[in-house]
C-alpha positions in Angstrom: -28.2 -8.2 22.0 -27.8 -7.3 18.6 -24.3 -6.1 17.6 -23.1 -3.5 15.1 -20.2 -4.1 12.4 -17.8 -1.9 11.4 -15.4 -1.1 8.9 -11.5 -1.1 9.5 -10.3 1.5 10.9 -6.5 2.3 11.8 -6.7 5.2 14.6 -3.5 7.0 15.4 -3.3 7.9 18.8 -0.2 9.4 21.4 2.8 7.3 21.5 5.5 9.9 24.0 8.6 9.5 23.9 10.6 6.6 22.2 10.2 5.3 18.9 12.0 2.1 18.5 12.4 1.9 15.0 11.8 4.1 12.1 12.4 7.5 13.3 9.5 8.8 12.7 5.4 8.3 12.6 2.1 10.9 14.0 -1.1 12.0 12.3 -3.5 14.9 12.4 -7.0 14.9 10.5 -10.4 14.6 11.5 -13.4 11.9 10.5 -16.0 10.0 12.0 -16.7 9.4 15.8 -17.5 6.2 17.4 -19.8 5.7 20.8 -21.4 3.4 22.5 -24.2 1.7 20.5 -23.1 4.2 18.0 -24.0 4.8 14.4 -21.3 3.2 11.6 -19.1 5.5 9.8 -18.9 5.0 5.8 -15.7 4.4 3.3 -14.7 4.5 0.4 -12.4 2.5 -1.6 -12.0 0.2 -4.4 -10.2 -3.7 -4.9 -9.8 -5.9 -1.9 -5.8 -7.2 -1.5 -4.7 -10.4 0.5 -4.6 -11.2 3.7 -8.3 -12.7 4.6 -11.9 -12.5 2.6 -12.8 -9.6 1.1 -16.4 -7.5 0.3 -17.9 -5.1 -1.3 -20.9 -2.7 -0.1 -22.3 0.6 -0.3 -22.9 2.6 3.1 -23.8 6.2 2.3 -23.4 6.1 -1.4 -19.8 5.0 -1.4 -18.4 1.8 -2.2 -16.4 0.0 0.4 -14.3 -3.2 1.0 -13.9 -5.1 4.0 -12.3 -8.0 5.0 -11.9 -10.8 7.7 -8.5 -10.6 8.1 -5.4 -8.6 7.6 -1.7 -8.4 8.3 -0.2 -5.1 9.3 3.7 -4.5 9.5 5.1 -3.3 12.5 8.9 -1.7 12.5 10.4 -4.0 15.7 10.5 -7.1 17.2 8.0 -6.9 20.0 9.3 -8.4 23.4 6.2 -7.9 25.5 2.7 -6.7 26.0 1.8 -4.9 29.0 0.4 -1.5 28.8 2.0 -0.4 32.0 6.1 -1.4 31.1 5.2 -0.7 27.2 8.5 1.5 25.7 8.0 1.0 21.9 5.5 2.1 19.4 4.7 -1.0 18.4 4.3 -2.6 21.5 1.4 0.1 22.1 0.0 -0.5 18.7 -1.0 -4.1 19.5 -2.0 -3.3 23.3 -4.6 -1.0 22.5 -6.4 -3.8 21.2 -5.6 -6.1 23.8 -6.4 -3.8 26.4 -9.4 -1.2 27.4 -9.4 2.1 29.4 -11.7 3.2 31.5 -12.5 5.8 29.8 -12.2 6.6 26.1 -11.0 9.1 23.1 -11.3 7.6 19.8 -10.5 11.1 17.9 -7.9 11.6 20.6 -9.6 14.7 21.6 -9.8 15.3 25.4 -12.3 17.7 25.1 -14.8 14.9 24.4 -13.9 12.4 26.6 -16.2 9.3 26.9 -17.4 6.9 29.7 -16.0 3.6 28.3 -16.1 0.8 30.8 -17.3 3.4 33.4 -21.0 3.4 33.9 -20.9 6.9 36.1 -18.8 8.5 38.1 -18.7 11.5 40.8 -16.4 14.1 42.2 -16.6 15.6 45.4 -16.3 19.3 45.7 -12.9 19.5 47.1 -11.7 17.3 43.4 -10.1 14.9 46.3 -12.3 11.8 45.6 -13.6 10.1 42.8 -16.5 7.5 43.3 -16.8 5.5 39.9 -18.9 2.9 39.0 -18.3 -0.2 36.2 -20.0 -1.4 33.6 -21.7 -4.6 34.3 -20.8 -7.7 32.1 -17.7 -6.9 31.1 -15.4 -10.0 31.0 -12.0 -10.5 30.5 -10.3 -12.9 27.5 -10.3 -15.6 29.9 -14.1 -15.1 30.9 -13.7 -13.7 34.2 -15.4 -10.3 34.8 -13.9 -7.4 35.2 -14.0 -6.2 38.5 -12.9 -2.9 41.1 -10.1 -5.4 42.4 -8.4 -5.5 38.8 -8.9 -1.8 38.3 -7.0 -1.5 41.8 -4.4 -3.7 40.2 -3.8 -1.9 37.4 -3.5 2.0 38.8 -1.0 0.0 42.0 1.1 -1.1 39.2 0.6 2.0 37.1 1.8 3.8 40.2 5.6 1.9 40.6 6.4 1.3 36.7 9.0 3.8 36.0 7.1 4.2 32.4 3.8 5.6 34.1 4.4 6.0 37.9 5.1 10.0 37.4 1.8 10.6 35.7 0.6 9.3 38.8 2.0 11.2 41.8 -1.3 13.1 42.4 -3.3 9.1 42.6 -2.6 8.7 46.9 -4.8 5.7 46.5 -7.6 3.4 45.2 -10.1 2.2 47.1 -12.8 -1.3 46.3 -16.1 -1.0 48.0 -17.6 -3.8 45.6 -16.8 -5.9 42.9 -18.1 -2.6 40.5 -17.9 0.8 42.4 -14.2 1.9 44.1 -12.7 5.5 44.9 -9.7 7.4 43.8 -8.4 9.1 46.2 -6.0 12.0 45.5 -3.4 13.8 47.0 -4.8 16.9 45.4 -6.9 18.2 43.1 -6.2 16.9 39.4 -7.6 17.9 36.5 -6.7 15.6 34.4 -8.0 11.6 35.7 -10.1 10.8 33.1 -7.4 11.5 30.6 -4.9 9.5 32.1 -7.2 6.5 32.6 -8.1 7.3 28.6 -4.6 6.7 27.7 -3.6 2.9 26.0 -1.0 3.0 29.1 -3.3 3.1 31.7 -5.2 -0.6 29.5 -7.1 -2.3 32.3 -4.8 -5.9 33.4 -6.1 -8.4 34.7 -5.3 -9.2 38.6 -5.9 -13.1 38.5 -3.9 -13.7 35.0 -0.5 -11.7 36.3 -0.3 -13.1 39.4 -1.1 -16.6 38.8 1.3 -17.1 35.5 3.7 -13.9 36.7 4.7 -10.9 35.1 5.9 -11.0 31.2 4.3 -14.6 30.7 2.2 -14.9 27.6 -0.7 -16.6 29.3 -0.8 -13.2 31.8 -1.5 -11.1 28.3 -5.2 -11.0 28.9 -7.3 -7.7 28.9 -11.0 -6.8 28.1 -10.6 -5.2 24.6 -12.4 -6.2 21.1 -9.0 -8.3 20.6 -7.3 -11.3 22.4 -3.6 -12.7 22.0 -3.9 -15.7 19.4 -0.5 -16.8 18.5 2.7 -15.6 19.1 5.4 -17.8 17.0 8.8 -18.1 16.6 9.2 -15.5 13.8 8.1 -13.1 16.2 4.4 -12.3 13.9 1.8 -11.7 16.6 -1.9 -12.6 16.1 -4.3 -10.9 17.4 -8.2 -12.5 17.0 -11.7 -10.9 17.7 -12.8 -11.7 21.4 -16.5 -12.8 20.9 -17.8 -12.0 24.1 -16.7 -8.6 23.6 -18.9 -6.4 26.1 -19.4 -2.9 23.6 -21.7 -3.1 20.4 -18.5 -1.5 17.9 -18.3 -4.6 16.6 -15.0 -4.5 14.6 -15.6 -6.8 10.9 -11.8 -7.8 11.4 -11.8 -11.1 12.8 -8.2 -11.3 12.4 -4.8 -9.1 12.7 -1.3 -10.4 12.1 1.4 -8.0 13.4 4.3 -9.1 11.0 7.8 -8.0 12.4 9.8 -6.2 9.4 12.9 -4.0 10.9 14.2 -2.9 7.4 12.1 0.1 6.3 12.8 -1.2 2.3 12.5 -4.7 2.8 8.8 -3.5 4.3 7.8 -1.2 1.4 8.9 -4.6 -0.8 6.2 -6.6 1.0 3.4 -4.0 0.4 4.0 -3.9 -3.4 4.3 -7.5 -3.4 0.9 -7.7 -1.8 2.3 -9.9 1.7 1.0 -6.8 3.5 -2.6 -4.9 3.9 -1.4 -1.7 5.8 2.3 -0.1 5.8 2.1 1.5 9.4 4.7 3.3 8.9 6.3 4.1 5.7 9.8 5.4 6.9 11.2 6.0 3.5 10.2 8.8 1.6 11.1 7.6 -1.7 9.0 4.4 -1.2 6.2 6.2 1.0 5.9 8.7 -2.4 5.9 6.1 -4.8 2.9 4.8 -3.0 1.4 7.9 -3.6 2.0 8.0 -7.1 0.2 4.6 -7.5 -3.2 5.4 -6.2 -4.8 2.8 -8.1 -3.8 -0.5 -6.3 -2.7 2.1 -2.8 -4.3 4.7 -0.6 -2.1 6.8 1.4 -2.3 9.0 4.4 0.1 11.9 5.2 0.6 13.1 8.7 2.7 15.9 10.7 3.5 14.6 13.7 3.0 15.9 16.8 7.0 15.4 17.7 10.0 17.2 17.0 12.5 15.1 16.0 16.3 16.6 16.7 19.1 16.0 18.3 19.5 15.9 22.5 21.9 18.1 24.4 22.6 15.8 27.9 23.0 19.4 29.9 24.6 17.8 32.6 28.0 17.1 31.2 30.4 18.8 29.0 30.9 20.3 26.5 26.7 21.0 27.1 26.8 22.0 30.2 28.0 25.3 28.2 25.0 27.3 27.1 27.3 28.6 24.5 27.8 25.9 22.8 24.2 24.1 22.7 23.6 27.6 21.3 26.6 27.4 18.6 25.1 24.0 17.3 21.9 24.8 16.8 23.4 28.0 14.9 25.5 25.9 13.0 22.9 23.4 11.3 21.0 24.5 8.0 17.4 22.6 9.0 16.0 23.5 5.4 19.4 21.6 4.3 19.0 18.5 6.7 15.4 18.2 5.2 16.4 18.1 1.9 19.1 15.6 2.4 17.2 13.0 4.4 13.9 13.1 3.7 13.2 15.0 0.3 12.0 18.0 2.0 9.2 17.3 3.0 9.2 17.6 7.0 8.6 21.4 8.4 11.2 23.1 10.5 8.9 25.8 10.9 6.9 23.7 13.4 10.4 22.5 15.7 11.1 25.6 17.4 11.5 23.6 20.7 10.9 20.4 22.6 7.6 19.1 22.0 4.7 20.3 19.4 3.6 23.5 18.5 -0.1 22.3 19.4 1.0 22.3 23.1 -0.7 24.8 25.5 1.4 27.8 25.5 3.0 27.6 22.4 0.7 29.9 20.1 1.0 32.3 22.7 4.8 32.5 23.2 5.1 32.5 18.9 2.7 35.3 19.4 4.6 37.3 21.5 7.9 36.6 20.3 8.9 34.4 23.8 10.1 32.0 22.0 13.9 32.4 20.7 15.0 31.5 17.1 17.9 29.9 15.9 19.0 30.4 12.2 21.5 29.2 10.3 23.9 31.3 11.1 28.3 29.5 10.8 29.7 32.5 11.6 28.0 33.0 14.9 28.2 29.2 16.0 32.0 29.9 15.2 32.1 32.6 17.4 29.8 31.1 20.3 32.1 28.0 20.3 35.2 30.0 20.0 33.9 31.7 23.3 33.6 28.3 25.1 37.2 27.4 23.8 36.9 25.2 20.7 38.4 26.5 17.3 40.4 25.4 14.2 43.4 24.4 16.9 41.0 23.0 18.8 38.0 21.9 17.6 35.1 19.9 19.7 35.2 16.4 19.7 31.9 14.9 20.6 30.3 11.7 21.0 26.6 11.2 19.0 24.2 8.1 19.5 21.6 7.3 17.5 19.1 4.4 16.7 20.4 2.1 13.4 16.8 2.4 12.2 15.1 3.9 9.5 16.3 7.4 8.7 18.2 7.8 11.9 21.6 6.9 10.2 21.2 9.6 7.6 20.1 12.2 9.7 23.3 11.3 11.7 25.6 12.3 8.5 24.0 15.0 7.7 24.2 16.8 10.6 28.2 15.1 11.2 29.0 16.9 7.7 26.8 20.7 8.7 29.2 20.4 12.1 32.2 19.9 10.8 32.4 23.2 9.1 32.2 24.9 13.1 35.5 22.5 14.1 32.6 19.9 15.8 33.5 16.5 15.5 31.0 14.4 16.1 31.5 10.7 16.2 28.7 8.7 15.6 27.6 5.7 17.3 24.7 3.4 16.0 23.6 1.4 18.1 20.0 -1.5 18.0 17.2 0.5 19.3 16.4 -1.0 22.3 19.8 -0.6 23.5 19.7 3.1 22.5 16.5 3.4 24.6 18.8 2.1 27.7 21.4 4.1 27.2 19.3 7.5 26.5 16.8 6.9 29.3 19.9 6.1 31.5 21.5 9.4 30.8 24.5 7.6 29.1 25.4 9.9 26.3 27.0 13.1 25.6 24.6 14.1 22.9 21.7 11.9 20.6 19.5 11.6 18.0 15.8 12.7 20.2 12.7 12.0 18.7 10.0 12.6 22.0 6.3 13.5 21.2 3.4 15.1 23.5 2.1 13.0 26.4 -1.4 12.2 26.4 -2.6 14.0 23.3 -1.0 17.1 24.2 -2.0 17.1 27.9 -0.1 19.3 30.5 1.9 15.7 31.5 3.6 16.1 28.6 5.7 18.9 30.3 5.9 17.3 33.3 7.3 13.7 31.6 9.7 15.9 29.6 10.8 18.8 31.6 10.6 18.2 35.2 14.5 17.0 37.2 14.5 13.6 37.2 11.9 12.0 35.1 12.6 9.7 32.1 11.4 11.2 28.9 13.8 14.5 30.4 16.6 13.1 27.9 18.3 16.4 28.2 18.5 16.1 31.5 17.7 19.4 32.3 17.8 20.9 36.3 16.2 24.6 35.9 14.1 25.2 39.0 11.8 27.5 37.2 10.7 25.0 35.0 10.7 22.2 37.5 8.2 24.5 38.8 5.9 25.2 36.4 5.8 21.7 35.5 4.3 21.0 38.8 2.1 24.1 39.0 0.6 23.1 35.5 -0.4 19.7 36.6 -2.9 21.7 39.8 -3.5 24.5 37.5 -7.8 23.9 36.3 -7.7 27.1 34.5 -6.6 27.2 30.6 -5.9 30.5 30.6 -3.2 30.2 33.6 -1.9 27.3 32.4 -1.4 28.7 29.0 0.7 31.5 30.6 2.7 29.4 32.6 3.8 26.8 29.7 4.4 30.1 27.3 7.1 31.6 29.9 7.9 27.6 30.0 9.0 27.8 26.2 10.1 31.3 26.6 12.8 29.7 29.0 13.8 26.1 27.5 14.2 28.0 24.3 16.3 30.5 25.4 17.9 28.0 27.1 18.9 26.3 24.2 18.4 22.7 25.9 18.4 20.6 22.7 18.3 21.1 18.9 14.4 20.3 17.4 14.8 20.1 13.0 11.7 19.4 12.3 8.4 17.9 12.8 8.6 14.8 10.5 5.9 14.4 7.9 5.4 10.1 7.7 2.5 7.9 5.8 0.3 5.5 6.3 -0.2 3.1 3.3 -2.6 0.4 3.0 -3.9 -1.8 -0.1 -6.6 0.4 -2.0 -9.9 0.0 -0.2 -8.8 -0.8 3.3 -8.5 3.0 4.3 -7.2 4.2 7.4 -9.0 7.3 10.1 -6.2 9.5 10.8 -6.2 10.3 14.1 -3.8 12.4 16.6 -0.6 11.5 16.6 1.0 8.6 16.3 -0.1 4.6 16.5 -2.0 2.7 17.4 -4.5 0.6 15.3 -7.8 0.1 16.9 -10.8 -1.4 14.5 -13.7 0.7 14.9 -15.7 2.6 12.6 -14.4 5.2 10.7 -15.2 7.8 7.4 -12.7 7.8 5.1 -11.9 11.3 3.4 -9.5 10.0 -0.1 
């Protein structure tokens, strides 16, 4: 069968919660689409850079450049690959590759959902079972097809790793009836199946691989997507290399991507200008990311708001935040306009961080609306007096521990918001720490208070509410107990009709923000910059690169 080439394209899809490195990264624009058998979007560009062979052609009247191969950056060393224990963004950039779902949303819209390696599927009336069917032909990196058995696999493990297993509490079981057809079987009616089986966290494993070489083993790294695991070296640069019995007809013209591990956010913007890199995924520094943008002759670059609100973390639990008073004194006492300017040039929009999560959420344009939600501003005096109400003063000012990732703009942010606090009595001792051992700590509940940088769940699904919110689960890093919430959470995830839903999350918002459970800044502005002509499709939020077609709007 004849197969179609594409162009590059870098999609930018929902990474929740934790960002390993950087601080920052999302996207929102629209472009081409991709299906099936599809037709190929078109770019435009101008001269090819390094990293693999390079061409020239029209498609639609516009000039475009491809190549063979190209080497991408990537913010952290990478550990493992496994789409179902995947923390960091960068893991989940190179899995997404590695790995397909069973169904599919290339523009990260859920509206539009697609039957990927699903031939058809039904529901029965009562929403309780789910008969699908696979694809035949699909084979694995190691040639086996892909069977019911691996799918099985994949949603039991998906169902006990602490990283997926509460998006899951509605999946009672899954059934094989042959090597292509099985049944979901759920403990209640879920509106939501395909898009969890869409997400890069729910990427198909296969059976035979993981238990034969075990868990974490490089050989056990094989999965069904347009990309299989080439070399993994001691400088910790990952290859990944086109798999040529890929089953779809989106052919992607990269043969070739090298991940190259760069931690230091200026040591990575040196390797772009010096031409040792072919995308910049994510420029974390706003002077280099702008002095990209000033060069648009040898760089194209993509700005994006993200779809997370990047602040600092109350833990409610423990004191001093256990005291609604003073979670409301700090997020009196910091100027966010101030904290912008300081760290990231102004360019990020407190407007948009009025509480945990994204203002694209259901629920959130209703609660703005009708005033539900309850603002903050600066306001010294006030946190003065709400902290002198909880017992802190002059005499006896709060001394408070802050941890924080060592990466990108996380350090400044820190001192900024040390110095704003300092003129309420707040002390606050920071604590840098390696990002992975942040991670631990924060997931753990092992802090007083933190630097908190948690995006939507699923492209803005109801689970992000539930992973955030609910008592008990681990992207709740305020660790947070309000029954009310706890039960809307649960209520959203049964609830089929948007118009319900969207009341419950807006009295949802109207409470956490009341509340005063942590202090959102801002919703960071970051860039995508790649060597003029390979462009990038911005999509929904955040990572990660997937090479299909795309349109490229300069």
């Amino acid at each position: 069968m004849k197969k179609r080439v594409f162009a590059l394209a870098v999609v930018l899809v929902m990474a929740l919660g934790i960002v390993l490195t950087g601080c920052g990264g999302g996207t929102s624009s629209s472009g081409g689409t991709s299906t099936p058998g599809g037709d190929a979007g078109t770019s435009t560009g101008g001269d090819a850079s390094t990293g693999g062979d390079a061409s020239t052609g029209d498609a639609g009247g516009s000039n475009i450049v491809t190549k063979d191969s190209i080497i991408v950056n990537v913010g952290a060393i990478v550990t493992k690959l496994d789409p179902q224990y995947g923390v960091s963004t960068w893991e989940w950039t190179i899995n997404t590759n590695i790995y397909d779902t069973l169904w599919r949303n290339i523009k990260a819209d859920y509206n539009d959902l697609q039957n990927w390696m699903v031939e058809d599927y039904t529901v029965s009336d009562d929403g309780l079972t789910w008969n699908v069917k696979l694809r035949e032909g699909i084979l694995f990196h190691d040639g086996t097809p892909l069977t019911a058995e691996d799918v099985k696999f994949t949603a039991d493990r998906a169902k006990v790793s602490p990283y997926t297993a509460p998006a899951t509490e509605w999946l009672e079981s899954t059934e094989v009836v042959d090597d292509l057809n099985f049944i979901f079987h759920l403990a209640y009616a879920f509106p939501m199946v395909r898009e969890v089986f869409a997400d890069y966290q729910w990427g198909i494993c296969n059976k035979a691989a993981i238990e034969t070489y075990g868990e974490g083993a490089k050989e056990a790294i094989v999965g069904t997507g347009p990309y299989k695991l080439g070399e993994w070296g001691a400088d910790n640069n990952i290859t990944i290399e086109y798999f040529e019995d890929f089953w779809s007809e989106d052919v992607p013209q990269i043969k070739t991507v090298t991940y190259r591990a760069i931690t230091d956010p200026s040591a990575a913007g040196i390797a772009m200008r010096s031409g040792e890199l072919d995308v910049l995924h994510f420029t974390y520094l706003v002077s280099d990311a702008l002095g990209f943008v000033e060069d648009p002759e040898n760089f194209d670059v993509l700005q994006f708001e993200r779809d997370h609100a990047q602040g600092i973390t109350f833990n409610n639990q423990v004191a001093p935040f256990d005291d609604i008073n003073v979670r409301r004194a700090i997020n009196h006492a910091i100027d966010k306009q101030a904290v912008n300017l300081i760290v990231e040039e102004g360019v990020n929009n407190p407007e948009h961080a009025m509480v945990k999560t994204s203002f694209r959420m259901e629920g959130y344009e209703k609660a703005q609306s009708e005033g539900r939600i309850t603002k903050y501003e600066y306001d010294v005096e006030k946190a003065r007096a709400l902290l002198a109400e909880a017992g802190y003063d002059e005499s006896n000012p709060l001394n408070v521990n802050y941890i924080t990732p060592s990466s990108g703009t996380c350090l400044p942010l820190a001192s900024a918001v040390q110095a704003q606090l300092a003129m309420v009595n707040v002390n606050l001792d920071v604590e840098s720490m390696e990002p992975s051992a942040w991670v631990q700590q924060v997931g753990a509940a092992d802090f007083v208070t933190s630097y908190n940088d948690t995006g939507c769940w699923a492209n803005r699904s109801p689970l992000t509410y539930y992973f955030q919110l609910h008592t008990g689960l681990m992207y709740n890093r305020e660790n947070t107990n309000i029954d009310r919430v706890n039960e809307i959470t649960e209520l959203g995830m049964r609830t089929t009709d948007p118009a319900e839903r969207e009341e419950l999350y807006a009295e949802l918002l109207e409470i956490i923000s009341e509340q005063a459970i942590n202090c959102p800044l801002f919703q960071r502005q970051t860039f995508v910059t790649t060597t003029k002509g390979l462009v990038v499709y911005p999509e929904q939020m955040m990572l990660p690169i997937y090479m299909f077609d795309t349109e490229w709007v300069a």
